[in-house]
C-alpha positions in Angstrom: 4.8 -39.1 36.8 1.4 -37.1 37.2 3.4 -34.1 36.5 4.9 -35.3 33.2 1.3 -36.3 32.1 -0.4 -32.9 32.9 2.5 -31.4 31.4 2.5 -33.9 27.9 -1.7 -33.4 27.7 -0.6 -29.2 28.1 2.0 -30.1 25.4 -0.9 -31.6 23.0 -3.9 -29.3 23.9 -1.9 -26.3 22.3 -1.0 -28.0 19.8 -4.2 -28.5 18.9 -5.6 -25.4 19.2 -2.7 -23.4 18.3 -2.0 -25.7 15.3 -6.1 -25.1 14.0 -5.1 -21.5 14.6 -1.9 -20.2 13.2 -2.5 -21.7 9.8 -3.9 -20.3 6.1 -5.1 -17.2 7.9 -1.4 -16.2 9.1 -0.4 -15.8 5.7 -3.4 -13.7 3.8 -3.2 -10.6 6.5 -0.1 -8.7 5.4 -2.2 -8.7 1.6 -5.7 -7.9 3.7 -4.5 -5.1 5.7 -2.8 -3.2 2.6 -5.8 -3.7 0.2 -8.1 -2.3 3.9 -6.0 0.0 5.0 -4.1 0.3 9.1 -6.4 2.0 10.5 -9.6 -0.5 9.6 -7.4 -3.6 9.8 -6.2 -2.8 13.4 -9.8 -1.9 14.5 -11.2 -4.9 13.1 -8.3 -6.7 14.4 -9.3 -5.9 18.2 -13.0 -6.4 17.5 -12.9 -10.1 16.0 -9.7 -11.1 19.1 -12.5 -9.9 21.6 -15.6 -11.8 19.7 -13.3 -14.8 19.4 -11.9 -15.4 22.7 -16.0 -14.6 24.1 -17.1 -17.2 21.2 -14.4 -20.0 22.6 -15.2 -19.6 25.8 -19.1 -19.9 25.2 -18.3 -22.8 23.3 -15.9 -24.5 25.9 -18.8 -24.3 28.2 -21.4 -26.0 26.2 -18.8 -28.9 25.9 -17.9 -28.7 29.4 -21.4 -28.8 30.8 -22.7 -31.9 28.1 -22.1 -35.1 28.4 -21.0 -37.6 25.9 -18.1 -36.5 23.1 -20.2 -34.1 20.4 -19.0 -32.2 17.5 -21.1 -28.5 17.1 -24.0 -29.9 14.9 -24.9 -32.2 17.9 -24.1 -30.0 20.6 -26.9 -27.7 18.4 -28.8 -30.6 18.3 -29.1 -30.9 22.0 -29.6 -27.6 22.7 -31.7 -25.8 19.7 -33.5 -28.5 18.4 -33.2 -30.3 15.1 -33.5 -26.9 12.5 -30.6 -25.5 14.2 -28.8 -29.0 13.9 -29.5 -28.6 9.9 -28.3 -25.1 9.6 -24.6 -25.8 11.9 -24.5 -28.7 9.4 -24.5 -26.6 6.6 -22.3 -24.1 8.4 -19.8 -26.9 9.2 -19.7 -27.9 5.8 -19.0 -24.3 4.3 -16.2 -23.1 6.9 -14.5 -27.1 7.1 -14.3 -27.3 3.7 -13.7 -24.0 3.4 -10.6 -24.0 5.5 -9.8 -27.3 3.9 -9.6 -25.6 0.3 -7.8 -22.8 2.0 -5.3 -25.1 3.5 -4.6 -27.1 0.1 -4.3 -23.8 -2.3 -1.1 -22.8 0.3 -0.3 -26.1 0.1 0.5 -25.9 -3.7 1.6 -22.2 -3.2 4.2 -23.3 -0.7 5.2 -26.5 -2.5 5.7 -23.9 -5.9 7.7 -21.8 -3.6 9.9 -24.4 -1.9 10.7 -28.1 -4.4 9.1 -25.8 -8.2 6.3 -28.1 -8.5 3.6 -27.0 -10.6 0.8 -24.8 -8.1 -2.4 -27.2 -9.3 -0.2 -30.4 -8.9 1.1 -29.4 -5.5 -2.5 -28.8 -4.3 -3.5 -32.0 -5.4 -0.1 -33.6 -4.1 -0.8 -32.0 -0.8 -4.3 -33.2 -0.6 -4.0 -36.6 -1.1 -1.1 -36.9 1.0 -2.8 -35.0 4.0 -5.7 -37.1 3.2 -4.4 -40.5 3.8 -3.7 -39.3 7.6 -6.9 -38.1 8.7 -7.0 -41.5 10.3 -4.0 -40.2 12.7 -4.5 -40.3 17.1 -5.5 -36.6 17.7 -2.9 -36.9 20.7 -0.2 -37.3 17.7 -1.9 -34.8 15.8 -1.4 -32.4 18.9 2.1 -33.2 19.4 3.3 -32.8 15.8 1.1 -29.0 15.9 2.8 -27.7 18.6 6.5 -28.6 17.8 5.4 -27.1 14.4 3.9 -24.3 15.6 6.8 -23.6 17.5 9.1 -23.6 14.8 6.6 -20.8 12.7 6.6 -18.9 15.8 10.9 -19.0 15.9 10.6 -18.3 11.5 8.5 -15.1 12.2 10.6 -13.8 15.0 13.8 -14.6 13.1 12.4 -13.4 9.9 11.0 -10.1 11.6 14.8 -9.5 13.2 16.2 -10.3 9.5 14.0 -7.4 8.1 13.9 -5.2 10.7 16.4 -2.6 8.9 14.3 -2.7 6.2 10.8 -2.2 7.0 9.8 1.3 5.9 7.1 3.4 8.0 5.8 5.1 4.6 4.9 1.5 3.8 2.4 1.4 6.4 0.8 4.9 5.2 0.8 3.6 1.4 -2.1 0.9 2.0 -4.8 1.1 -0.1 -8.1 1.3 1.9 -10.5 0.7 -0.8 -11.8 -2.5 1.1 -12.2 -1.3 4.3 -14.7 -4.3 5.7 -12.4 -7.2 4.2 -10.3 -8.0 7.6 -13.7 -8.6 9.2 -14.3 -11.8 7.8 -10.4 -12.9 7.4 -9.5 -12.5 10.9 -12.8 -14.0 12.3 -11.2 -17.2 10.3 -7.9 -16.6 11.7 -9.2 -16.5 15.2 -11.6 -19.4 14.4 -9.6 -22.3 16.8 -13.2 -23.6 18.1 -12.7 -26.9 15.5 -10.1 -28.0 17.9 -11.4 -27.4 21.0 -14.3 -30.4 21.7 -11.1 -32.5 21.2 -8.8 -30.5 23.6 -11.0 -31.0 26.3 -10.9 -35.0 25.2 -6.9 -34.8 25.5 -7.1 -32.3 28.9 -10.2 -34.2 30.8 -13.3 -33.4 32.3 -11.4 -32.8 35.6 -9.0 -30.5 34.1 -11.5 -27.1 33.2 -9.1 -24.6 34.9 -6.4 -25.9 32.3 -8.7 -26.1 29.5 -9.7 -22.4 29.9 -6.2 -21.1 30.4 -4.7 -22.9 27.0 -7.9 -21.5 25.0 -6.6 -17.6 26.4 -3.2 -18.4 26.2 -3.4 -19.8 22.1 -5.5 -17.1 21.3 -3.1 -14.4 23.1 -0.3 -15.9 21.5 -1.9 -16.1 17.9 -3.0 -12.5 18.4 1.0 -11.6 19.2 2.3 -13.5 16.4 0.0 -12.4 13.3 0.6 -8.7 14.3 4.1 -9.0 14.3 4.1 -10.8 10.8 2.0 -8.2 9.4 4.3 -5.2 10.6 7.5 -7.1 9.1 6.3 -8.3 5.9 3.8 -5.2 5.0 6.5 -2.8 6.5 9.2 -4.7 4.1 6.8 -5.4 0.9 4.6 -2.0 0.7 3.0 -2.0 -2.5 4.3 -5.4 -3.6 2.9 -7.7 -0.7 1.4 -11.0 -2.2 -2.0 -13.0 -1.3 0.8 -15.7 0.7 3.1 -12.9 1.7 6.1 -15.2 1.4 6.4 -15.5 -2.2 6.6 -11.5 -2.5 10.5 -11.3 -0.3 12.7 -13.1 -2.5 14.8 -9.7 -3.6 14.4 -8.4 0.4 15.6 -11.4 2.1 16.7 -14.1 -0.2 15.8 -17.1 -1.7 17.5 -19.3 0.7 15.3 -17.8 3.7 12.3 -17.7 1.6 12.7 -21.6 1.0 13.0 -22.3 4.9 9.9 -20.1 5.4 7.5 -22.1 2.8 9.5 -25.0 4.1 7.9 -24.3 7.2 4.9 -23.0 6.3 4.1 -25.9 4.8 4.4 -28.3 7.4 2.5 -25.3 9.5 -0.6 -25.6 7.0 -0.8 -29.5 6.4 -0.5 -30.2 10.4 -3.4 -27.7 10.1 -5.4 -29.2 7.3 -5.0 -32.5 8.9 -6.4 -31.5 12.4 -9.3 -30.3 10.3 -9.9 -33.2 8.5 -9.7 -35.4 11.5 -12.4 -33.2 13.4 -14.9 -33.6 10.3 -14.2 -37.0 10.2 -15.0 -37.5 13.6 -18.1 -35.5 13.0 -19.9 -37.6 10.7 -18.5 -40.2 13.0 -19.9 -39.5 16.0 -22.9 -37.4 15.4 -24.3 -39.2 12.3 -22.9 -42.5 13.1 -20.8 -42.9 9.3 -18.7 -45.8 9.1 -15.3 -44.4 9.5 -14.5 -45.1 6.0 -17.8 -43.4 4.7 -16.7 -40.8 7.4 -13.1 -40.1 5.7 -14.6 -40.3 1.8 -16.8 -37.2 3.2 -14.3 -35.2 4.6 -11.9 -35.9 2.0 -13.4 -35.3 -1.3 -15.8 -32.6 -1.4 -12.4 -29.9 -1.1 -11.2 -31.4 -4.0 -13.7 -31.5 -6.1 -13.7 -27.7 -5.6 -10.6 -26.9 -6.1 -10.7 -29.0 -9.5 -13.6 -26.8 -10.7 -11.7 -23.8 -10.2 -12.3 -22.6 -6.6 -9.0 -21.1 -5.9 -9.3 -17.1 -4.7 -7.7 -17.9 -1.6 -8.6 -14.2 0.1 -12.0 -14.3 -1.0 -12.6 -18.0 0.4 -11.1 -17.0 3.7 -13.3 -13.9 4.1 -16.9 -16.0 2.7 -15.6 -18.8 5.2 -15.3 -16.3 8.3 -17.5 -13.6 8.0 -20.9 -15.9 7.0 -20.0 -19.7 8.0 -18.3 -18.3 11.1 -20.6 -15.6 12.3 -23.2 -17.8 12.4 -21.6 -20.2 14.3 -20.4 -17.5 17.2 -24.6 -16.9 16.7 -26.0 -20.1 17.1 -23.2 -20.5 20.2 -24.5 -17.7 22.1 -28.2 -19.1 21.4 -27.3 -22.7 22.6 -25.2 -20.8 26.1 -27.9 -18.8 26.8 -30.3 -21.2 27.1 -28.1 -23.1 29.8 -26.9 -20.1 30.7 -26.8 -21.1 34.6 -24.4 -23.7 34.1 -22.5 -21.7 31.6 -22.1 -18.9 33.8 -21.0 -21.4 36.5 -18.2 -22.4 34.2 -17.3 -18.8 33.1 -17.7 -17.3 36.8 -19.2 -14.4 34.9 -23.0 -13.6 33.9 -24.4 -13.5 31.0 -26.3 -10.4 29.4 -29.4 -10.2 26.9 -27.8 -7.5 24.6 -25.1 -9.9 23.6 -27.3 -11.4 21.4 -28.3 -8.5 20.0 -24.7 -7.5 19.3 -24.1 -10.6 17.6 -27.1 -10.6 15.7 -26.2 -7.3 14.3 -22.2 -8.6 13.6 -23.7 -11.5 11.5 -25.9 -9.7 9.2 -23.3 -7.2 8.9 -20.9 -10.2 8.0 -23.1 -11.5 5.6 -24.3 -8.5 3.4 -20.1 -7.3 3.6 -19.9 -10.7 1.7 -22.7 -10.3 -0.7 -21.9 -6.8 -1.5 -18.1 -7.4 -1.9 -19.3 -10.7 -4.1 -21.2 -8.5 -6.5 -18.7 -5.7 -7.2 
């Protein structure tokens, strides 16, 4: 019996963190590397796994070492003071909501792709319905992740078999490269799992810190395996003609029949996503701000689409804003918050912390954020 129940709370803690990360960002890196080029998107692949898996591990700590159940604006709270409690407020809003948008624009996308129904009312469609369950046991919202992950992971490896014979090396060489920083901030949001991870440690226990550092390496190992292999099959197939959702691009390479199973899945991929998220940021307002819970689910609910509805719908661009400023400020204001406990962080990590990783991350942010501004105004 206690082997079934370590082995079912495995089952749900990957499908919460592996369900947060294989979603929206998945599907906008074949599109990301062409427009950056190989070269730039594998270097900037590498960098952003590394920062990632140091950021989730940093983070891990900070929940591992505090007591009481937190979302990042109160762990801030504790540890920085109230100013840095404002600002991770502010961050959680952009990248949550931003995800959230991201989540219902491939939404409609996928629904357009899969049943024809109109993009704008598919979004909507798909953001009321995933609305109504951000009420949902995160334990159920765990198990229904990972059995979908699982079948996006067994799509991609069929798919990539499918189109093996076709994929072209000259396709790899004919990216564009005339956006050479753009990965940065997309893959820091495709890496970005640390939503899900103050409730994985709920669903693994206190008592369980070897398992909760192994399924934060093994999601973000396996996410890392599965997005590169997408992007070789569906740039090395598409070329010139990859699309912003890579799927809708293959119809005359692979069919229409296998295109409709992959937005089938894909779909249930991004709304198991977009539900985990919305059930965090409920719980945030709910926990650290003390919301009713219904107050709780109007504010994680709404504000998305009331964006979407005024036109916020650049799905690339929103990924990249999301992950390069709302993120990288985040992975900021975590090192801040470990260093200062950095003694019982280090007794978590069994490793030691060094100054110059602040500066490093100091110097990625700024970089993230004047990429953004730059790219906003050409």
């Amino acid at each position: 019996m206690q082997h079934e129940t370590a082995y079912s709370k495995t089952i749900e803690g990957f499908g919460l963190l592996l369900g947060t990360l294989v979603g929206a960002g998945l599907f906008v890196l074949p599109s990301v590397f062409y427009r950056a080029g190989i070269k730039w998107g594998l270097f900037f692949f590498a960098l952003t796994f590394l920062l990632s898996l140091a950021f989730h591990y940093l983070y891990a700590a900070l929940i591992a070492i505090t007591p009481g159940r937190h979302r990042f604006p109160g762990y801030m709270k504790i540890y920085l003071g109230g100013f840095a409690e404002k600002l991770s407020l502010a961050l959680t809003f952009l990248s949550f909501y931003g995800a959230v948008l991201a989540y219902g624009i491939l939404g409609g996308i996928f629904l357009e792709a899969f049943l024809g129904v109109e993009f704008f009312q598919g979004a909507i469609a798909f953001f009321i319905l995933g609305g109504l369950l951000f009420k949902m046991d995160l334990r159920a919202v765990g198990k229904a992740n990972f059995y979908l992950t699982v079948l996006l992971f067994l799509f991609i490896a069929g798919f990539s078999f499918v189109v093996m014979p076709q994929i072209r090396v000259e396709h790899f060489y004919s990216a564009l490269g005339e956006d050479w920083f753009l990965p940065y901030g997309v893959l820091l949001f495709a890496f970005a799992g640390h939503s899900a991870l103050p409730d994985l440690f709920e669903v693994v226990g206190r008592n369980s810190q070897g398992r909760f550092k192994k399924i934060i390496f093994w999601s973000l190992a396996a996410s890392a395996a599965v997005y590169l292999i997408f992007i070789a099959a569906i740039l090395g197939v598409s070329g010139s003609g990859v699309t912003e959702d890579a799927l809708s691009g293959l119809y005359r390479t692979v069919g229409d029949g296998f295109i409709a199973v992959g937005s089938l899945i894909g779909l249930l991929a991004v709304f198991t996503s977009y539900v985990a998220l919305g059930v965090d940021l409920k719980l945030t307002f709910h926990y650290d701000y003390r919301f009713s819970d219904t107050a709780s689910w109007l504010l994680a609910f709404l504000p998305p689409v009331l964006l979407f509805v005024l036109g916020l719908d650049d799905l690339t661009k929103i990924l990249s804003v999301v992950g390069a400023v709302g993120l990288g400020a985040f992975s900021f204001l975590t090192v801040l918050a470990a260093w200062k406990k950095r003694e019982e962080v280090e007794r978590f990590l069994n490793i030691r912390l060094r100054p110059w990783w602040l500066y490093l991350i100091a110097v990625l942010v700024a970089a993230g954020v004047t990429g953004e501004i730059l790219s906003f105004f050409r």
